[in-house]
C-alpha positions in Angstrom: 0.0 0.0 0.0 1.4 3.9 -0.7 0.9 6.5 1.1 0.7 10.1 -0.4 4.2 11.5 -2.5 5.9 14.6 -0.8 6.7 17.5 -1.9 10.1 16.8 -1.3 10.1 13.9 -3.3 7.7 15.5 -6.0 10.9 17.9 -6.4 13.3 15.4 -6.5 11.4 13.2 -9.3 10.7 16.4 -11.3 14.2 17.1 -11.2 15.8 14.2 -12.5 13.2 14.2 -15.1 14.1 17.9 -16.3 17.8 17.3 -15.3 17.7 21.0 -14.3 16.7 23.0 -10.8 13.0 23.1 -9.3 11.3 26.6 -8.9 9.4 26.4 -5.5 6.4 28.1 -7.8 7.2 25.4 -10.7 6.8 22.7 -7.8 3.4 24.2 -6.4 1.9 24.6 -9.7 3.0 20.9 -10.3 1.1 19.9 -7.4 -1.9 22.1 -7.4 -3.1 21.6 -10.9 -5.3 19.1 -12.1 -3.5 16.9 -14.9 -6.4 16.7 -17.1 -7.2 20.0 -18.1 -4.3 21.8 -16.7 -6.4 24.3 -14.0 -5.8 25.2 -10.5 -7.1 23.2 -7.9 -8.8 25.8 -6.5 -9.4 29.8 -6.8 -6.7 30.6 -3.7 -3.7 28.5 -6.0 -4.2 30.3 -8.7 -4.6 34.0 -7.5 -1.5 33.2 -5.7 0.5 31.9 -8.9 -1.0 34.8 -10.2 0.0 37.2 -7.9 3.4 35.7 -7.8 4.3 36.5 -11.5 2.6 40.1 -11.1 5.5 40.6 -8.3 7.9 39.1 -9.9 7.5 41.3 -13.2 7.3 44.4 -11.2 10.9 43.8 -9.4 12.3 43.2 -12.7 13.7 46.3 -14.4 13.5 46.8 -17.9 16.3 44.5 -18.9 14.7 41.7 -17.1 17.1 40.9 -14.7 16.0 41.1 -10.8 16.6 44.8 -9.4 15.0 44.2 -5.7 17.0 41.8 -4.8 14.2 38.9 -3.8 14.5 35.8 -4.1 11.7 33.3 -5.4 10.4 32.2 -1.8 10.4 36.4 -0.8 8.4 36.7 -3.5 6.2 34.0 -2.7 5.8 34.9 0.7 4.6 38.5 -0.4 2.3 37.2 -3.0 0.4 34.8 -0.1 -0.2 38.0 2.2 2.9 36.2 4.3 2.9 33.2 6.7 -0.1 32.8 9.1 -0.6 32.8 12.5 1.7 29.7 12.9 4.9 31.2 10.9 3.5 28.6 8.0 2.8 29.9 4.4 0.4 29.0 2.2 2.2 26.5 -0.3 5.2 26.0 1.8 3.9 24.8 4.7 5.6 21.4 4.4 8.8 23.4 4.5 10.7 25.8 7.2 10.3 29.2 6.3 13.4 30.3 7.2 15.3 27.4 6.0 13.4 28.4 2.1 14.5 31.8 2.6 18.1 31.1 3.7 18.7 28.6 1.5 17.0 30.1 -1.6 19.3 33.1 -1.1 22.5 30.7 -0.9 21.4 29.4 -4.1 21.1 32.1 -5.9 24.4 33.4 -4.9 26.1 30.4 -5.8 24.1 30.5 -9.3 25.0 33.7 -9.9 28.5 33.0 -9.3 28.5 29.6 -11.8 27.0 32.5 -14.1 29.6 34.7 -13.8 32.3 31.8 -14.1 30.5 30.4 -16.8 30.9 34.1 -18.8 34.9 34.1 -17.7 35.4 31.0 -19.6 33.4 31.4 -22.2 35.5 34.7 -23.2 38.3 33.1 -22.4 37.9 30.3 -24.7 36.8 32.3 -27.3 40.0 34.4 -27.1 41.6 31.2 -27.7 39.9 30.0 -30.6 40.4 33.4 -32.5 43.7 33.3 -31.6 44.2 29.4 -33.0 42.0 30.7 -36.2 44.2 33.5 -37.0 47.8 31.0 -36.5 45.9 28.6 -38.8 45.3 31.6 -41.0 48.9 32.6 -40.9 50.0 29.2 -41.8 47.7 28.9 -44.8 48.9 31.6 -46.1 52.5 30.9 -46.2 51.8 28.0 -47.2 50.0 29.3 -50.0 53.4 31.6 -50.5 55.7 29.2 -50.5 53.7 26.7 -53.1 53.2 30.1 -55.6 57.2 30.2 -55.6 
């Protein structure tokens, strides 16, 4: 006999599926939508998925990278009207709130940083694949020369 699947879980299945990183939103939508026709569970998921992307477009600037400086579960946690009474949030409560917020700020940091190290090496191997191009070039060419002669 099985019990119900956790969240915890649900994230770790969906991420070895989509070999990538979980959202906390993508993971609630994933568990508050009906498979069949694709709609929220009820009116309260939805107004707060809703809500959520409404917040999140208005802390983006006009480049579309973040200028507030919230993460996801900040965002989330504004969107809901905040935790409840309890210190739980709607969507999250299976989770500590202060462990989504701490760690979701870690992560971000450290994806940032694998950004910014990913952009480093990318110039730098492009610098040396120009410069290997225009050695191949040169040798072409004098080879070329020397054939002419």
């Amino acid at each position: 006999m099985r019990g119900c699947i956790s969240p915890a879980t649900s994230r770790a299945k969906m991420e070895n599926a989509q070999m990538r990183p979980i959202g906390l939103v993508e993971l609630f939508s994933r568990l508050h939508k009906r498979r069949k026709d694709e709609t929220y569970m009820c009116p309260r998921a939805a107004k707060a998925v809703s809500d959520f992307k409404e917040l999140k477009k208005a802390s983006q600037g006009n480049d579309g990278e973040d200028d507030s400086g919230l993460t996801e579960a900040e965002i989330w946690v504004k969107a809901v009207g905040g935790p409840d009474k309890k210190g739980r949030v709607y969507g999250l409560k299976h989770l500590n709130l202060s462990d989504i917020l701490s760690n979701s700020r870690a992560m971000e940091r450290r994806t940032e940083r694998m950004r910014r190290h990913a952009s480093l090496l990318d110039e730098e191997m492009r610098g040396h694949v120009n410069e290997r191009y225009s050695d191949i070039r040169k040798e072409l060419k004098g080879m070329m020369l020397e054939e002419r002669s």
